[in-house]
Structures are given as structure tokens and as C-alpha cells.
DSSP file (Angstrom, degrees, kcal/mol; ACC not computed):
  #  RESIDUE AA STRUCTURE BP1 BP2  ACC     N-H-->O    O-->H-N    N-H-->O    O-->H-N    TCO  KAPPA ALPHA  PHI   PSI    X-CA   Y-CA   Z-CA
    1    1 A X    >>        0   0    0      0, 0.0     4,-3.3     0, 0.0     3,-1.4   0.000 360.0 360.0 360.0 -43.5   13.6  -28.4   18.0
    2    2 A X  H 3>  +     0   0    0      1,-0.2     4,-2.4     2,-0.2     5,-0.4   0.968 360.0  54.8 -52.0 -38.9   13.4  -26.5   14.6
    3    3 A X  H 34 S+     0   0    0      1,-0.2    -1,-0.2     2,-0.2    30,-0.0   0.510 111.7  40.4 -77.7   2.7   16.0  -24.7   15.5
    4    4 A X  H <4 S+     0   0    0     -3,-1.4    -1,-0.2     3,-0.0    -2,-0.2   0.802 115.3  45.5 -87.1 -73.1   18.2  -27.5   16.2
    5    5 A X  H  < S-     0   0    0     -4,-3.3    -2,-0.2     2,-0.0    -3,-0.1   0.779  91.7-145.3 -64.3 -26.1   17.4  -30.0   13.3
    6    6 A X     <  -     0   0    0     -4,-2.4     2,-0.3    -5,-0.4    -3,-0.1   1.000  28.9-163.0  44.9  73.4   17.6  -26.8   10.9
    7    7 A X        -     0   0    0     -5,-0.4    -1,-0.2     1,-0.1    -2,-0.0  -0.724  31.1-147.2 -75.8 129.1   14.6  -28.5    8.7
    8    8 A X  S    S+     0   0    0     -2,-0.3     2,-0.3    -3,-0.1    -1,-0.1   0.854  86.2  38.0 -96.2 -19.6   14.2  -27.2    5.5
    9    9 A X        -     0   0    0      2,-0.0     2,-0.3    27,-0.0    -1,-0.1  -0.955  61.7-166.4-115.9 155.4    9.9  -28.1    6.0
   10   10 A X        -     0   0    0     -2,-0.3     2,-0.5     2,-0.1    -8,-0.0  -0.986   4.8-161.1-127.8 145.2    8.4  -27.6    8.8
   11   11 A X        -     0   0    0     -2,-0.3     2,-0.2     2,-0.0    -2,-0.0  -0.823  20.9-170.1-105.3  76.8    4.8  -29.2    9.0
   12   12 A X        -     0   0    0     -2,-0.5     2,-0.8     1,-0.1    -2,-0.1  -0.582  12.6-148.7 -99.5 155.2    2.8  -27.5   12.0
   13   13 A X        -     0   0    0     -2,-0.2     8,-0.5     1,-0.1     3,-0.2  -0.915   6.0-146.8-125.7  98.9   -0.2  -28.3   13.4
   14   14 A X  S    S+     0   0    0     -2,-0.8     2,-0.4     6,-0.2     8,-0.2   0.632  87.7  34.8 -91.2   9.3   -2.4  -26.0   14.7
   15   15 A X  S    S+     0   0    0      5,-0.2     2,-0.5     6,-0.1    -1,-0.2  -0.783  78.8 157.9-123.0  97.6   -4.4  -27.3   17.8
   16   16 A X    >   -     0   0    0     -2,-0.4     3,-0.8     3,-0.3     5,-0.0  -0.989  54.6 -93.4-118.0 140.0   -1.3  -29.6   19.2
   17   17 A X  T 3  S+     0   0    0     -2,-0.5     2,-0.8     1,-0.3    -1,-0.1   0.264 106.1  16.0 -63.4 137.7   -1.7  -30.2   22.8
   18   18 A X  T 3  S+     0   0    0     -3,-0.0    -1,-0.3     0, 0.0     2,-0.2  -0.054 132.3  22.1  75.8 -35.7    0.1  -27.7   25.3
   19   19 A X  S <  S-     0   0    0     -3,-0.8     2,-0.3    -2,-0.8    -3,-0.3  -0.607  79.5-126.2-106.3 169.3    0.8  -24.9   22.5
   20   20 A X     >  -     0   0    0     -2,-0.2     4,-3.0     1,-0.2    -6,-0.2  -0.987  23.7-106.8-139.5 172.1   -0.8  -24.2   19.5
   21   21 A X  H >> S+     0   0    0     -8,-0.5     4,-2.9    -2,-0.3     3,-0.6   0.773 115.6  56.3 -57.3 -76.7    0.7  -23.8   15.8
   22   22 A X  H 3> S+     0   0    0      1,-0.3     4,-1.7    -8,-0.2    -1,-0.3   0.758 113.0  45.1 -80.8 -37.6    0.4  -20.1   15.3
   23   23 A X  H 3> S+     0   0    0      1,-0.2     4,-0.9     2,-0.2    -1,-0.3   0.861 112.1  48.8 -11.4 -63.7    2.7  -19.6   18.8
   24   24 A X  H <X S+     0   0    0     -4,-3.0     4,-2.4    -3,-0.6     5,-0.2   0.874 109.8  50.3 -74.2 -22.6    5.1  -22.1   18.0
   25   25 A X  H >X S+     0   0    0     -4,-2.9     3,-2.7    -3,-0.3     4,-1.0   0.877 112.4  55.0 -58.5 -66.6    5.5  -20.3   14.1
   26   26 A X  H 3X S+     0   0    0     -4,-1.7     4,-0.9     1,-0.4    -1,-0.2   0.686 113.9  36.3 -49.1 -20.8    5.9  -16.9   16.3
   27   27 A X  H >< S+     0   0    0     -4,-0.9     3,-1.4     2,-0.2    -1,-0.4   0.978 119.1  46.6 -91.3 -40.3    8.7  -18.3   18.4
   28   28 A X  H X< S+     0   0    0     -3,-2.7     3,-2.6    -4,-2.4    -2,-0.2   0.941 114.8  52.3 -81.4 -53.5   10.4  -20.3   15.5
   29   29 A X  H 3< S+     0   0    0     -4,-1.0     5,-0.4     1,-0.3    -1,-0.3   0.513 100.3  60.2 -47.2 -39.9    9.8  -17.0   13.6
   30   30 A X  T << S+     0   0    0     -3,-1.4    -1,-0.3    -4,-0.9    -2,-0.2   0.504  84.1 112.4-100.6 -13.5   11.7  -14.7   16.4
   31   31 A X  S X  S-     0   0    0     -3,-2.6     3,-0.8    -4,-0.3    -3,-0.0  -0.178  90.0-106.3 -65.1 174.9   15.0  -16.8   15.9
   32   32 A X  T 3  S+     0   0    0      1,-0.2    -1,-0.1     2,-0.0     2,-0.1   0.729 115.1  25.7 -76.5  -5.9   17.9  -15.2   14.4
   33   33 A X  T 3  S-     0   0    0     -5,-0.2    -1,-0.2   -30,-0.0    -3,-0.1  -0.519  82.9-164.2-139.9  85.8   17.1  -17.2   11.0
   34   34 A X    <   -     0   0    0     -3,-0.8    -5,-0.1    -5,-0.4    -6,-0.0  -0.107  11.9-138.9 -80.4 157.4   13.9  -17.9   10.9
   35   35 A X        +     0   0    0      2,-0.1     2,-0.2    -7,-0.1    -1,-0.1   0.242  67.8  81.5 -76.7   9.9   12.9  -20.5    8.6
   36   36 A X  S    S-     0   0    0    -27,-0.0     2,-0.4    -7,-0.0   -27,-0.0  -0.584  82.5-104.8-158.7 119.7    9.7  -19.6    6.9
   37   37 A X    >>  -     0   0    0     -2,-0.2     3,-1.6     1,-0.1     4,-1.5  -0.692  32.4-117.1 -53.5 113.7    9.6  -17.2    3.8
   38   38 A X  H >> S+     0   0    0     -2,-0.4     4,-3.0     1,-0.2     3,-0.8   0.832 114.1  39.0 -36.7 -47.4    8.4  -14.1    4.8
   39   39 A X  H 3> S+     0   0    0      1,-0.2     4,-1.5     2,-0.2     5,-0.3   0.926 113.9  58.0 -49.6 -36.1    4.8  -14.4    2.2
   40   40 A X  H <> S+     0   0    0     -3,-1.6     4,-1.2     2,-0.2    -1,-0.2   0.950 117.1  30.9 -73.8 -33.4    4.7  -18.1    3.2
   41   41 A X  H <X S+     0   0    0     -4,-1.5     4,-2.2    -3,-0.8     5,-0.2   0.891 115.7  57.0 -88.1 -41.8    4.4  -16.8    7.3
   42   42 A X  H  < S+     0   0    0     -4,-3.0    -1,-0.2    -5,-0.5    -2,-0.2   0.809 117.5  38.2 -48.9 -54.3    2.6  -13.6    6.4
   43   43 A X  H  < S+     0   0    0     -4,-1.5     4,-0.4     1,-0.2     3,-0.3   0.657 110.9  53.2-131.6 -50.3   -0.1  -16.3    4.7
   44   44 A X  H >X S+     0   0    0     -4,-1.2     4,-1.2    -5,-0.3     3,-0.7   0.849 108.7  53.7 -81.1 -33.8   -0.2  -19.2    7.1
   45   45 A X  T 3< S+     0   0    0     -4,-2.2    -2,-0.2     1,-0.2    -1,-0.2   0.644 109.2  46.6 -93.7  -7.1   -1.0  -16.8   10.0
   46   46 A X  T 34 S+     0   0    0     -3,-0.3    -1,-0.2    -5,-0.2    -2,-0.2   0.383 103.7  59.5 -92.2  -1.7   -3.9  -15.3    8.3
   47   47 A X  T <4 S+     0   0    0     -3,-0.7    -2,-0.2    -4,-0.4    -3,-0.1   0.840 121.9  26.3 -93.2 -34.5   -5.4  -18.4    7.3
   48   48 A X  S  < S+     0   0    0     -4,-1.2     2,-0.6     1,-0.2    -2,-0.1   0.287  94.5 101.5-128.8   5.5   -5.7  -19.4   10.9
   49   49 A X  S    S-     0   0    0     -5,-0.1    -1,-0.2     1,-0.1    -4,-0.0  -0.449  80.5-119.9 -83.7  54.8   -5.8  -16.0   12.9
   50   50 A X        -     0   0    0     -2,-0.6     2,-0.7     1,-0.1    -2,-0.1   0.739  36.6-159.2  20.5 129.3   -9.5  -15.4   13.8
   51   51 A X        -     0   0    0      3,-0.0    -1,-0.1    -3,-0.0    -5,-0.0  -0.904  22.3-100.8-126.1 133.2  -10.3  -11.8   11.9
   52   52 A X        -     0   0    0     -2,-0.7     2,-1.1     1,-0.1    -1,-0.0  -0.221  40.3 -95.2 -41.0 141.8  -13.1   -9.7   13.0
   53   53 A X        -     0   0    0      3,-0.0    -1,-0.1     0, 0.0     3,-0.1  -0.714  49.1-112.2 -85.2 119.0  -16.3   -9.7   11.1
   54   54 A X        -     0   0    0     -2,-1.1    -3,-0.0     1,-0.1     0, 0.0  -0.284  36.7 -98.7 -54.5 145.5  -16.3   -6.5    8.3
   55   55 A X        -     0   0    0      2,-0.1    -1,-0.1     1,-0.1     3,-0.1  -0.046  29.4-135.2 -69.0 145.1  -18.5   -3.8    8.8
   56   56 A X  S    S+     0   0    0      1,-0.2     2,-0.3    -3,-0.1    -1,-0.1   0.270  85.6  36.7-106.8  23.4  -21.4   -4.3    6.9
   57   57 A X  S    S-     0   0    0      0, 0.0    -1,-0.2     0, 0.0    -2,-0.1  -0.878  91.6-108.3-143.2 138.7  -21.9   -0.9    5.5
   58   58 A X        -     0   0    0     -2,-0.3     5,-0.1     1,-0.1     3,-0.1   0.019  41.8 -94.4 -59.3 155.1  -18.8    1.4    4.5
   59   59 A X    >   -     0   0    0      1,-0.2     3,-2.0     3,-0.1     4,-0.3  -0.629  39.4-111.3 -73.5 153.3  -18.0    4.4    6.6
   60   60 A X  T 3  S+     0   0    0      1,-0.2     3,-0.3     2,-0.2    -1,-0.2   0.728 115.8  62.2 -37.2 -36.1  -19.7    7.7    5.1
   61   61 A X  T >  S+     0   0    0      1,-0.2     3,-0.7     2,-0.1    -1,-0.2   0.873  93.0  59.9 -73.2 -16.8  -16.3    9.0    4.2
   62   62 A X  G X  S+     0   0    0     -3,-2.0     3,-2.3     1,-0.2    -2,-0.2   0.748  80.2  90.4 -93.2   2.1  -15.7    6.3    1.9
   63   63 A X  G 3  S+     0   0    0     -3,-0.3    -1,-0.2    -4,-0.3    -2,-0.1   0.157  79.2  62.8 -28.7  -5.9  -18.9    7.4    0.0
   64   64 A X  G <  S+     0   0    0     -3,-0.7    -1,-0.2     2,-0.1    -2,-0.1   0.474  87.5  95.8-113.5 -25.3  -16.6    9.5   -2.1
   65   65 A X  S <  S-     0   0    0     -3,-2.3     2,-0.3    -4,-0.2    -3,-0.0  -0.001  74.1-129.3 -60.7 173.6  -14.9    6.4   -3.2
   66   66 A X    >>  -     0   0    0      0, 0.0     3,-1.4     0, 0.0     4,-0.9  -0.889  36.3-104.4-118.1 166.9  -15.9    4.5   -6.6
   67   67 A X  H 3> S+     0   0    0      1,-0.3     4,-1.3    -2,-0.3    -2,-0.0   0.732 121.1  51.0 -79.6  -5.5  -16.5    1.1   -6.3
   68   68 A X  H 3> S+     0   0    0      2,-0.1     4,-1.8     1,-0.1    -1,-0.3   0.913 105.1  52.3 -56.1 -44.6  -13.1    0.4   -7.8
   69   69 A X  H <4 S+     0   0    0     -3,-1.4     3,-0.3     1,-0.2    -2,-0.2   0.862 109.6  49.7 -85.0 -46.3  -11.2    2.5   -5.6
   70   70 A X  H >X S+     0   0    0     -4,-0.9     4,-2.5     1,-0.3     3,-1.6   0.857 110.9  60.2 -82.7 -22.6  -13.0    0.6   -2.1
   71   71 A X  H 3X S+     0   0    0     -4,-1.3     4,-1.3     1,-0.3    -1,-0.3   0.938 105.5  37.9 -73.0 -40.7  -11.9   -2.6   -3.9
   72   72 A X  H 3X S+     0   0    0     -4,-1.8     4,-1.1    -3,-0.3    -1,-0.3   0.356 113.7  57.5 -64.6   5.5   -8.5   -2.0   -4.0
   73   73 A X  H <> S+     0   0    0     -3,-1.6     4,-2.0    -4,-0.2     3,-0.3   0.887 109.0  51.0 -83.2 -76.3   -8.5   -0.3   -0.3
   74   74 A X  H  X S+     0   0    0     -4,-2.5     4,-2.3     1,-0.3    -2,-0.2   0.706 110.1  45.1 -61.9 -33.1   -9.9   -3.5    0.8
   75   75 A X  H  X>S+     0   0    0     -4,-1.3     5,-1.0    -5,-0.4     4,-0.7   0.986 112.2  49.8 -64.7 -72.5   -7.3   -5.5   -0.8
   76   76 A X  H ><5S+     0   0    0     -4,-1.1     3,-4.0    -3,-0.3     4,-0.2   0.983 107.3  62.7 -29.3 -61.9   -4.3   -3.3    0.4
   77   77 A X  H 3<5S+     0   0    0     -4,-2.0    -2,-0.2     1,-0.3    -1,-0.2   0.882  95.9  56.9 -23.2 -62.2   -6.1   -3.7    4.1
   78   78 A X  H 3<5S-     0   0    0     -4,-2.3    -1,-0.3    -3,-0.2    -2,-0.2   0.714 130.1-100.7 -56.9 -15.1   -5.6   -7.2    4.0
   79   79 A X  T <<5 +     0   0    0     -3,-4.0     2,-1.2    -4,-0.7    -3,-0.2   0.433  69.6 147.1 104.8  19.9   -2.0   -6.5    3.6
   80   80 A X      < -     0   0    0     -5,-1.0    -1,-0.1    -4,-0.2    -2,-0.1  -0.517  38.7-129.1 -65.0 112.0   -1.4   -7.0    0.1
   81   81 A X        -     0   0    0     -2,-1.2     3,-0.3     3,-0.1     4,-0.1  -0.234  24.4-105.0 -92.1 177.2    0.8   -5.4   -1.9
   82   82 A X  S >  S+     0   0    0      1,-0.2     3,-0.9     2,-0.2    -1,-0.1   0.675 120.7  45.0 -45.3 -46.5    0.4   -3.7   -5.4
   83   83 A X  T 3  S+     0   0    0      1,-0.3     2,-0.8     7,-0.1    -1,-0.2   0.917 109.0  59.9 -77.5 -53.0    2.2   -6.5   -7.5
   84   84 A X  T 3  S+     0   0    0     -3,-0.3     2,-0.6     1,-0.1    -1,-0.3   0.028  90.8  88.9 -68.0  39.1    0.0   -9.4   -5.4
   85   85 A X    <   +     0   0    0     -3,-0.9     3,-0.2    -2,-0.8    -1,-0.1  -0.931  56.7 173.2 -90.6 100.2   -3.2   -7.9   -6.7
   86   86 A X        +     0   0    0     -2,-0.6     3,-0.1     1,-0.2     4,-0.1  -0.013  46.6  81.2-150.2  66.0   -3.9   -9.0   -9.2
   87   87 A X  S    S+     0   0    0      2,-0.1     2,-0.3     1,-0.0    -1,-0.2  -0.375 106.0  37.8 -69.4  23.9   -7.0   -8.3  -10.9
   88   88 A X  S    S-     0   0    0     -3,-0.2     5,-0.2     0, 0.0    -3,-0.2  -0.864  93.1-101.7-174.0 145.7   -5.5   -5.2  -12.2
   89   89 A X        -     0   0    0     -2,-0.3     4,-0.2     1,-0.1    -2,-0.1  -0.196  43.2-108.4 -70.8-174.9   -1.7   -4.2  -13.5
   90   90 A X  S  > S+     0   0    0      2,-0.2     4,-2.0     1,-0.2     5,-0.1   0.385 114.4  62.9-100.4 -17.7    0.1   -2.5  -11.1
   91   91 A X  H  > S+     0   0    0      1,-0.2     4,-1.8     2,-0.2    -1,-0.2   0.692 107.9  47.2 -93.7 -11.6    0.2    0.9  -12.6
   92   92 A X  H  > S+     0   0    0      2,-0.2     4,-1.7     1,-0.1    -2,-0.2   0.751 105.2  64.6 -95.7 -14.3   -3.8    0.9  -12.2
   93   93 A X  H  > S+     0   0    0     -5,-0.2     4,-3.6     2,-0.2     5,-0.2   0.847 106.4  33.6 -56.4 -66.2   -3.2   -0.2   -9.0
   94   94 A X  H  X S+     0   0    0     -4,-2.0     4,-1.9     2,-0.2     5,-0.2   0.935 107.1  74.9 -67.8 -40.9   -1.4    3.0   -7.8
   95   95 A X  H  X S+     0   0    0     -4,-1.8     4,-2.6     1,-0.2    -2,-0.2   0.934 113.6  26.8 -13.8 -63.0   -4.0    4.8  -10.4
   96   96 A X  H  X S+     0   0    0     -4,-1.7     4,-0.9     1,-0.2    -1,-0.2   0.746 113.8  56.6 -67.7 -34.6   -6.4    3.9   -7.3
   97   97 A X  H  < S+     0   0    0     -4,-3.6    -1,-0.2     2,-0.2     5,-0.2   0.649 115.0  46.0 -62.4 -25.0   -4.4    3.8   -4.2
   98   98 A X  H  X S+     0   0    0     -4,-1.9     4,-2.2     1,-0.2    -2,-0.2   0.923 108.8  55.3 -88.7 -65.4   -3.3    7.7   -5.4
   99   99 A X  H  X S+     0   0    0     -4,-2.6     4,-1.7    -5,-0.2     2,-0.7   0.549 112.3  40.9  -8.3 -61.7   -6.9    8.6   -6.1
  100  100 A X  H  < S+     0   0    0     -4,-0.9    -1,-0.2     2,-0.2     2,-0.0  -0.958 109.1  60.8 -85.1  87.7   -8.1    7.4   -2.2
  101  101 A X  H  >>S+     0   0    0     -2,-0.7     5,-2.7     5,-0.1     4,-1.2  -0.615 111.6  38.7  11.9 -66.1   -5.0    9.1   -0.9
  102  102 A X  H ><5S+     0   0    0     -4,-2.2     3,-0.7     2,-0.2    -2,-0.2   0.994 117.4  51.7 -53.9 -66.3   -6.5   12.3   -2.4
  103  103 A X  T 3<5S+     0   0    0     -4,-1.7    -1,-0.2     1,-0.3    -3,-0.1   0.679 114.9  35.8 -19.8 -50.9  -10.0   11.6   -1.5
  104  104 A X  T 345S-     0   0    0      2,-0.1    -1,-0.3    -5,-0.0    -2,-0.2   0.444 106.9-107.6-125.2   5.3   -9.7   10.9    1.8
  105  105 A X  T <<5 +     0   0    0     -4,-1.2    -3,-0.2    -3,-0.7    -2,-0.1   0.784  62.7 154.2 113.6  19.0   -7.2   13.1    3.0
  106  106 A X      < -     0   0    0     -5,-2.7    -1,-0.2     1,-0.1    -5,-0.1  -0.438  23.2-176.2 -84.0 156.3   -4.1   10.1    3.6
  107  107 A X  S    S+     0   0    0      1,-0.1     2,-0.3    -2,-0.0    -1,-0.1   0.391  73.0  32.9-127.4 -19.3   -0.5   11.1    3.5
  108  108 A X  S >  S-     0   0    0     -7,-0.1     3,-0.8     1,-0.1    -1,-0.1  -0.819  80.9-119.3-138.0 160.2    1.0    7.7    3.9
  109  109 A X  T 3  S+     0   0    0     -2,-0.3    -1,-0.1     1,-0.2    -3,-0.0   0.644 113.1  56.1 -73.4 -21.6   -0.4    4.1    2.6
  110  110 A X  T 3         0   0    0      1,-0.2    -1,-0.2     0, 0.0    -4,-0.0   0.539 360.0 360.0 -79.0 -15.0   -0.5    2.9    6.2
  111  111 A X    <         0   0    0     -3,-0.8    -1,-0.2     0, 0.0    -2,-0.1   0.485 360.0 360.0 -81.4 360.0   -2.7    5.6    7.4
């Protein structure tokens, strides 16, 4: 239907009988113009995606870390990037990200 009415909101509802919300974003999402800002989809499908519960003690390699450096790993993790973090400019950002790069032995931001 979205792809039909070409609506510029779409209101979804995420336990609707026969599907549920975050499906139907993924299909609306998979058209050739989907309708949904990427941040806006990136953000609705983490509010409502079931996540694992975080370890409650850090692995021994991150022991090397300072407690700045785990805070901004854990913020990258979630899939943020430098400029949406922001409890810290952007250039202190990369400070940290290069720092735990070194640290732990990373070649890529992904790793």
C-alpha cells in the first residue's frame, strides 16, 4: 500500500495482526525508493529490535582501555557515528576511537 499511495508519513504499528511493524518497515524499506530517512529507519528499528543483554564485566583485553576510551567504543557499537556523539567534539572523538584502534590491535572501525 505504501508503495502505492506514495505517503509522505507513514505511521506503523508494531504488533498489527498477521505481520508485525519492524517486517513491514523491512519490506517498505527494500523498495526501489524507500520512504524512511535512513537515521529515522536506523532508529525506529532499534527502539523495537530485542538486543541482547551486555556483558556485565568487560573482556580482559579491554582492561587496557581508559574509562573514556570504553565509553566511546560502546557508543560507536551501537552504531553511532562520530558527529552523533555527542558528549564530546568530534575531534576527541577520533582522539579515542584512534587510541583503541592502537590498543587493541584493530585495523578498521568495524573490526
Amino acid at each position: 500500500m505504501a508503495a502505492t499511495a506514495g505517503p509522505e508519513v507513514i505511521l506503523m504499528d508494531i504488533r498489527m495482526p498477521g505481520t508485525d511493524g519492524i517486517t513491514a518497515t523491512r519490506r517498505i524499506l527494500a523498495a526501489a525508493d524507500p520512504p524512511f530517512a535512513p537515521t529515522i529507519t536506523r532508529r525506529l528499528i532499534e527502539a523495537y529490535t530485542p538486543r541482547p543483554e551486555p556483558a556485565t564485566a568487560p573482556p580482559p583485553e579491554m582492561a587496557i582501555l581508559t574509562t573514556r576510551e570504553c565509553e566511546v567504543l560502546r557508543l560507536v557499537a551501537t552504531g553511532l557515528s562520530n558527529t552523533e556523539i555527542l558528549v564530546l567534539s568530534t575531534a576527541t572523538i577520533k582522539t579515542h576511537l584512534n587510541r583503541t584502534m592502537n590498543k587493541l590491535a584493530l585495523s578498521s572501525r568495524a573490526q
